[in-house]
N, C-alpha and C positions, 0 to 999 in steps of 0.2 A: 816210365811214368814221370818219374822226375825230370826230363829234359821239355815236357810239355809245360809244367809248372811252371817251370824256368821261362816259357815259352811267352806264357798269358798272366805272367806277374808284372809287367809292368803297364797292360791292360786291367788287371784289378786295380794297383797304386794309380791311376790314372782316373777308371771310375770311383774310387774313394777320394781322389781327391776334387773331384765335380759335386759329389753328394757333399762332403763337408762346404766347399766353396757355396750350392747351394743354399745349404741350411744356414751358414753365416751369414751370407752378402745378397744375394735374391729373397730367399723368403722376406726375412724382417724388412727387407727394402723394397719389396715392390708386390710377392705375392699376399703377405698380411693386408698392408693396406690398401691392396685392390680390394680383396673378399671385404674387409672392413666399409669400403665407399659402395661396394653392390649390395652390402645391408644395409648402409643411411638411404643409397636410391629408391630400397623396397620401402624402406619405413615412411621416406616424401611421397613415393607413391601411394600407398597405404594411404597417409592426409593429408592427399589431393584427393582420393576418392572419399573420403567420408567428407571432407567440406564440399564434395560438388555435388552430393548426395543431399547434406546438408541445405547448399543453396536452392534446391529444388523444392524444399518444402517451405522456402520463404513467402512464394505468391500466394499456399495456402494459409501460411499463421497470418497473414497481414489481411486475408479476405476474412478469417474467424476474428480479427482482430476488430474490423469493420463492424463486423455484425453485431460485436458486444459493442463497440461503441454507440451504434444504433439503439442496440436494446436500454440501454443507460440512457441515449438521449429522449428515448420514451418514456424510460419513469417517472408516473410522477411523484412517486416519495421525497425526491433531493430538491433542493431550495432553486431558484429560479435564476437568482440573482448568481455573478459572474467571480463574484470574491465578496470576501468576509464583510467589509465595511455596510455596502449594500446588501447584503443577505440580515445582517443585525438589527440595521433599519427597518426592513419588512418583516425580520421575528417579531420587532415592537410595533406596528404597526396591525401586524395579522393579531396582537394580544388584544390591541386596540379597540380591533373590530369588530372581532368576537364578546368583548367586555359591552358594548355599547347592545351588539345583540341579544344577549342572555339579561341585563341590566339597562333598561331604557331609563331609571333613576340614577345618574350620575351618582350621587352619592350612597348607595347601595351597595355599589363594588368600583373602586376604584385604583389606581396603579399608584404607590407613594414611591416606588424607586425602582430604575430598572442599571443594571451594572454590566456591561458585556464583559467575559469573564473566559482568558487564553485556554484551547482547547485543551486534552492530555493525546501528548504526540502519541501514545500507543494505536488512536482510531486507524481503522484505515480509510478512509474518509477524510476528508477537509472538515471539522465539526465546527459553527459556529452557534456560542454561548451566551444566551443574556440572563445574570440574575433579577429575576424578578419579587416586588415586593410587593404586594396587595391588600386591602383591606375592604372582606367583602363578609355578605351575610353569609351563611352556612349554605342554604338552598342555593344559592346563586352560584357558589365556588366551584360544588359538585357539576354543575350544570358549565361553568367556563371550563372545567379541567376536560370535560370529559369533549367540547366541542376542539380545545385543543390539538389532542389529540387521535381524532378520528377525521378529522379535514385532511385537506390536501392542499400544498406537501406537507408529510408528516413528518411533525413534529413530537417531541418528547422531555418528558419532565422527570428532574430528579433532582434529589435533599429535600426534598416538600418538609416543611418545617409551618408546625399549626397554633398560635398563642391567640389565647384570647383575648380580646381586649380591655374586660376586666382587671386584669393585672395590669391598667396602666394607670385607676383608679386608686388614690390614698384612701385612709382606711377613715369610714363615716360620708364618704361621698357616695352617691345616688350613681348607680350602673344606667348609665341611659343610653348607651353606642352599645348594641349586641353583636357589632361587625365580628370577622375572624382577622387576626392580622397573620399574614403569610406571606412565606417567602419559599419561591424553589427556584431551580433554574433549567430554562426553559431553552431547549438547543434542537437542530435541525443538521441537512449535510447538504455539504455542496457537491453538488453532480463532479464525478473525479475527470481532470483533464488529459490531453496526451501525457505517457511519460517520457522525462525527459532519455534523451538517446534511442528510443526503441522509433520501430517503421511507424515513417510517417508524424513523427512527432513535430 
């Protein structure tokens, strides 16, 4: 038995020393960081199939993207005009017109100030704001507010602030201006444009 040992011992010493030469100098040098580079290739393959999965539902978001843009450029809720300046204009002018409406007596209800007034960034909307300042009979106001805000585009009102004119009277003087003096401010939205970076902007 022992002259066989003797026989296939230096075929053991031989294969132990391939299996350490191995696991030193091959493994860490070449079989690690292949298995290592055939899991980065699964993982770029991996996202290349989900961004070309991805790309394919571009032609749809861009066509629902369409549609909402369409349905927005039908509304008529949003202001007409193209930016702030000229949309301000036409709030004061649409108060304008409506005031001459409801009031054919210029001095019945008339406009003593109007202030455009920087939206609050939280809308989502472009808001443009004019305060406005008015001194009108009671009947007539009810009657402007309410034409305000049921035309088109719609418009809206708020701080509605209501003093009589009375109190601008010293005391023994004769009340004869029964106007209301008011002030609220009076804002609308501009139709929203492409965003910047997205399809088609």
């Amino acid at each position: 038995m022992r002259p066989v040992l003797e026989r296939y011992r230096p075929l053991l010493w031989l294969g132990l020393g391939l299996a350490l030469a191995y696991l030193l100098l091959v493994h860490p040098w070449w079989t690690a960081p292949m298995r290592a580079l055939g899991g980065k290739i699964a993982e770029v393959r991996d996202e290349e199939l989900a961004l070309r999965m991805e790309g394919q539902q571009i032609p749809l978001l861009e066509a629902r993207l369409r549609e909402v843009r369409e349905i927005e450029a039908a509304n008529p809720g949003f202001l007409a005009e193209p930016d702030k300046d000229l949309a301000t204009a036409a709030l004061v002018q649409r108060l304008e017109s409506d005031i001459r409406r409801v009031s054919p007596n210029p001095l019945a209800c008339e406009m003593v100030a109007r202030t455009p007034l920087e939206a609050p960034a939280r809308d989502p909307y472009p808001r443009v704001t004019v305060q406005i300042r008015l001194r009108c009979d009671a009947a007539l106001l009810g009657q402007l507010l309410h034409a305000l805000e049921s035309g088109s585009p719609q418009l809206f009102i708020d701080n509605l602030a209501l003093n009589s004119m009375a109190g601008y009277f010293g005391m023994g003087q004769a009340v004869t201006d029964t106007r209301i003096d008011v002030v609220f401010d009076l804002y609308g939205y501009l139709r929203p444009g492409p965003r910047p970076g997205g399809p088609n902007a």
